[in-house]
Structure formats: structure tokens, C-alpha cells
Z-matrix of the N, CA and C atoms (Angstrom, degrees):
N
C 1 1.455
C 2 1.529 1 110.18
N 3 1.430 2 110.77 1 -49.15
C 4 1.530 3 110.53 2 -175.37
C 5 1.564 4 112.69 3 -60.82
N 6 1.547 5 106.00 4 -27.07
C 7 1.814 6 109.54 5 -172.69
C 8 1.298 7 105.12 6 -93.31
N 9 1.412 8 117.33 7 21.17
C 10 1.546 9 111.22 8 174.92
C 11 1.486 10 106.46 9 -129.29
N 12 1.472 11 115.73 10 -3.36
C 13 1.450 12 120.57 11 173.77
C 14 1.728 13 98.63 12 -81.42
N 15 1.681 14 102.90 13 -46.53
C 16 1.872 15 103.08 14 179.50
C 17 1.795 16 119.26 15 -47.71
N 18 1.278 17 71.59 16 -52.06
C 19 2.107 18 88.68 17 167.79
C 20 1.414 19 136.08 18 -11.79
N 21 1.976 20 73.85 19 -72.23
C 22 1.671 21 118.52 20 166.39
C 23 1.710 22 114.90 21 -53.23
N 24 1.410 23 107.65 22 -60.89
C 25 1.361 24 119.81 23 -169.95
C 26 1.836 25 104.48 24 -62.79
N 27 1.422 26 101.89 25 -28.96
C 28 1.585 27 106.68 26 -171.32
C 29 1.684 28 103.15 27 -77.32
N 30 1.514 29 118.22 28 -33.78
C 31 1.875 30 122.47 29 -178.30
C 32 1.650 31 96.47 30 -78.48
N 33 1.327 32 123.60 31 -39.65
C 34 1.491 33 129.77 32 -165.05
C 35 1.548 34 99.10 33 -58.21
N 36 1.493 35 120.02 34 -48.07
C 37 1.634 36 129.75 35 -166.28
C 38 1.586 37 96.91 36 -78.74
N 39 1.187 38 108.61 37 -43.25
C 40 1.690 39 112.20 38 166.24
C 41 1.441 40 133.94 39 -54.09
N 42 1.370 41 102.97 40 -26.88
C 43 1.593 42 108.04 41 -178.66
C 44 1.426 43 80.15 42 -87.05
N 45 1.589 44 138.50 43 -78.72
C 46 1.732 45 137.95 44 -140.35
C 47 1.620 46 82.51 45 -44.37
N 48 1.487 47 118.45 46 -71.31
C 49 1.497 48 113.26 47 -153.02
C 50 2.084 49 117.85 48 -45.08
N 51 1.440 50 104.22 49 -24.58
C 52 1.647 51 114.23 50 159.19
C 53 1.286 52 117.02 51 -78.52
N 54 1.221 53 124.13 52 -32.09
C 55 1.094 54 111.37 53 -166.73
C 56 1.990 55 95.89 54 -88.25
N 57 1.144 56 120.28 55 -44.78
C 58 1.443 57 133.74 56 176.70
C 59 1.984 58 96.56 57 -39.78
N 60 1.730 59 107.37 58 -48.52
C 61 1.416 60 94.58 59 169.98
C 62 1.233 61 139.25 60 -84.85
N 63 1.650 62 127.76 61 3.05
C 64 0.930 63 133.66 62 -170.52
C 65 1.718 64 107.25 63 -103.42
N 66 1.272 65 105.24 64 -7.40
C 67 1.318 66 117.17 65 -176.17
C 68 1.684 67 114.15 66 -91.72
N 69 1.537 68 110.85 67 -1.35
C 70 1.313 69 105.83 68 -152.27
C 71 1.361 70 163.03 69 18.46
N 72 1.298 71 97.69 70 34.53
C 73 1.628 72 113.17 71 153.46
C 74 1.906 73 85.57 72 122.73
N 75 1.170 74 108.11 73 0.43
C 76 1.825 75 96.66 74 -167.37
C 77 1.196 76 92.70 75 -92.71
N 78 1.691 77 134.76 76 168.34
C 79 1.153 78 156.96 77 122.48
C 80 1.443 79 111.36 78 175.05
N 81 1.114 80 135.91 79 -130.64
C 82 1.580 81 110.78 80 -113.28
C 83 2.185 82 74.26 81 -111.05
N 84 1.126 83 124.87 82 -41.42
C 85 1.034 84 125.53 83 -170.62
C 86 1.493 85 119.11 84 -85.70
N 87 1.811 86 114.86 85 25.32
C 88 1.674 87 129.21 86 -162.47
C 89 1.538 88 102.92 87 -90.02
N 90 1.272 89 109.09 88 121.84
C 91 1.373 90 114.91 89 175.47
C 92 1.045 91 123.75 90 -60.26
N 93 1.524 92 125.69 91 98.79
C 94 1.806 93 122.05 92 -177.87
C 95 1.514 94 111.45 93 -81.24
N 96 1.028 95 140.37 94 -0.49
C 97 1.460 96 150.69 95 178.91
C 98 1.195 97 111.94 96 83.50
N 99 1.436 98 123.46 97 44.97
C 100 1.704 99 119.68 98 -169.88
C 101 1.961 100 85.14 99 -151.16
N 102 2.033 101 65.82 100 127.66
C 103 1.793 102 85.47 101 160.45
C 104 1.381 103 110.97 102 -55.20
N 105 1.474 104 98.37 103 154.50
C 106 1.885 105 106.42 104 153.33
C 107 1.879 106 124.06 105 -18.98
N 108 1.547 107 95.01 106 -78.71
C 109 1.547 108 103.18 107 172.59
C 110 1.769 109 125.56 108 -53.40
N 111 1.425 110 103.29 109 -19.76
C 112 1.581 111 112.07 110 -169.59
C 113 2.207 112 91.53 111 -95.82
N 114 1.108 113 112.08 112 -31.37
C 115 1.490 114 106.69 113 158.91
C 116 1.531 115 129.17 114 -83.03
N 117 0.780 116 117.87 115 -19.12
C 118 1.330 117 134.77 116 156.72
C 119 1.404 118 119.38 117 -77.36
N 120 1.146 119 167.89 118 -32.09
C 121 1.633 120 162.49 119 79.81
C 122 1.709 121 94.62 120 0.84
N 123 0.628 122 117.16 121 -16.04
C 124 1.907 123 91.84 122 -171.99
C 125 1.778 124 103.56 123 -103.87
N 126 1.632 125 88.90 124 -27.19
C 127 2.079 126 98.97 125 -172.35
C 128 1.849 127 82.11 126 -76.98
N 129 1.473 128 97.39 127 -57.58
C 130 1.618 129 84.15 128 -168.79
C 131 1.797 130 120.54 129 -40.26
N 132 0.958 131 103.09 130 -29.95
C 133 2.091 132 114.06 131 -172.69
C 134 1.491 133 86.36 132 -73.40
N 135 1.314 134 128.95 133 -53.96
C 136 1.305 135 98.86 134 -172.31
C 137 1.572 136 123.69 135 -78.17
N 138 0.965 137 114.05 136 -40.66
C 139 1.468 138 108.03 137 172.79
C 140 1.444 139 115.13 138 -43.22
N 141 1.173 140 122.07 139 -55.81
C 142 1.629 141 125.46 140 166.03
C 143 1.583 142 119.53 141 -42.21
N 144 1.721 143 109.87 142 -33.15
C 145 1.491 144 113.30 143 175.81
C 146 1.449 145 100.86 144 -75.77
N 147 1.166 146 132.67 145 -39.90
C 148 1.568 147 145.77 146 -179.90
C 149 1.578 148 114.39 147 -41.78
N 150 1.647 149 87.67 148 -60.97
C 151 1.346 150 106.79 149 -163.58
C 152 2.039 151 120.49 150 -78.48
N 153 1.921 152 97.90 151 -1.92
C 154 1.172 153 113.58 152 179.26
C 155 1.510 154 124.98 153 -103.80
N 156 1.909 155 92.45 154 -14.31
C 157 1.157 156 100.88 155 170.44
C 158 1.429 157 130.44 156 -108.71
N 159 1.675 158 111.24 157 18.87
C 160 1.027 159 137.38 158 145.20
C 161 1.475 160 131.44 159 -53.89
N 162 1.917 161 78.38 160 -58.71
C 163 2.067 162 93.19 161 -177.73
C 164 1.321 163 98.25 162 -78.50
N 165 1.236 164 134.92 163 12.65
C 166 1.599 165 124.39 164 174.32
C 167 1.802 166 97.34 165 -96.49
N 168 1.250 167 88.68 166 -43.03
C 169 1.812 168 86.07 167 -171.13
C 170 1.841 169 90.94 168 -77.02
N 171 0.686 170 158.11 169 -9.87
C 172 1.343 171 124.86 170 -170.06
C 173 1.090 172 100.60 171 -112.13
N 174 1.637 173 123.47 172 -24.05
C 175 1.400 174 107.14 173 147.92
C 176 1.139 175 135.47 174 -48.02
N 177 1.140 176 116.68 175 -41.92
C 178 1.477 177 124.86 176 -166.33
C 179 1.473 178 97.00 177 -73.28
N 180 1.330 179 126.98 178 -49.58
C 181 1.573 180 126.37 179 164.23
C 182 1.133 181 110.40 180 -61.43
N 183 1.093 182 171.63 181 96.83
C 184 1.050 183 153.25 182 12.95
C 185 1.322 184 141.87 183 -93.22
N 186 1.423 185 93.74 184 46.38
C 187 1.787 186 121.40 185 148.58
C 188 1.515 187 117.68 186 -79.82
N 189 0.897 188 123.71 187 16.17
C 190 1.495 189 135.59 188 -177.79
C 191 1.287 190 106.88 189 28.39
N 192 1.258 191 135.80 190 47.91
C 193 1.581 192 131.11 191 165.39
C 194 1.448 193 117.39 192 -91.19
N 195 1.276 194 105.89 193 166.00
C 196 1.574 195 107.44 194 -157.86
C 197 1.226 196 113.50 195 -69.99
N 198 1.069 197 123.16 196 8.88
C 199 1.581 198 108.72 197 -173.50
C 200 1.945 199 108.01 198 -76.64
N 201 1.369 200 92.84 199 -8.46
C 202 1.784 201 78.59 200 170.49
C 203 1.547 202 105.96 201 104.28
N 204 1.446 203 108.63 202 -172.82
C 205 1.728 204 91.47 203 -168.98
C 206 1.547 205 88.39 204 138.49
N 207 1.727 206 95.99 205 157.61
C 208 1.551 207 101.93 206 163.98
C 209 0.965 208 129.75 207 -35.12
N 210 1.213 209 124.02 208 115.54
C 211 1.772 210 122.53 209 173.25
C 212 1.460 211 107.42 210 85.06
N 213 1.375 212 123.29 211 30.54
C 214 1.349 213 113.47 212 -155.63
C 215 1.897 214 96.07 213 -85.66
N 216 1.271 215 96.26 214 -42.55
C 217 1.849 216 102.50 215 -171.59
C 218 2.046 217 87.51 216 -62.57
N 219 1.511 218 118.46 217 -72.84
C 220 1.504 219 92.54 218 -168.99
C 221 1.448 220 130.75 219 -33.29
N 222 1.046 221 122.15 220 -30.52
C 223 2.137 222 108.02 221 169.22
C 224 0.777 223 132.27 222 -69.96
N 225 1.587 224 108.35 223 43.83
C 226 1.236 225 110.00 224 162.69
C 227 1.573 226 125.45 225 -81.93
């Protein structure tokens, strides 16, 4: 049992190190060259772009114009 957990631990370090190369150097911990505050101002801009082009669409959906939309056939 114990020489088949090492096994394990020896294919487990084997897969990350392929998978670490097939990814080319990107994922979640990849240095984009921005301080803390300079990533933080940039996530904030987008969320705000996100969050405006939401209130555009749901405005625009529920302007009830004909182009249709959820529930468009029930109002009748």
C-alpha cells in the first residue's frame, strides 16, 4: 500500500510538470508586470465595463420593443 501511494505521488509530480509545460508558463500565478494597486484599478475598470454593459442590455430588454425576447410570444 505504502509503495503504491509513492508511485502515485511520483505520476502526480509527473503529470503537474506536463501539464505546467503545455500551458506555457501562463496560469493563475503568471506575472503580468503590475503591482497589486495597478491590478486592482485595471480588475476594478473591468468589472465597471461588465457591470454597464449589463444595465445597457437589461435596459434595452425591457423596453418592450419588438425585436422579441424572453417571453416575447406570452404578451399576448
Amino acid at each position: 500500500m505504502f509503495l503504491v501511494r509513492l508511485q502515485n505521488l511520483g505520476q502526480r509530480e509527473r503529470d503537474r510538470e506536463r501539464a505546467a509545460a503545455r500551458a506555457g508558463g501562463k496560469g493563475k500565478n503568471g506575472d503580468d508586470g503590475l503591482t497589486p494597486e495597478q491590478r486592482r484599478e485595471r480588475d476594478g475598470k473591468a468589472l465597471q465595463e461588465k457591470a454597464a454593459k449589463k444595465a445597457a442590455q437589461a435596459a434595452g430588454a425591457s423596453s418592450g420593443g419588438a425585436a422579441g425576447g424572453k417571453g416575447a410570444a406570452a404578451k399576448k
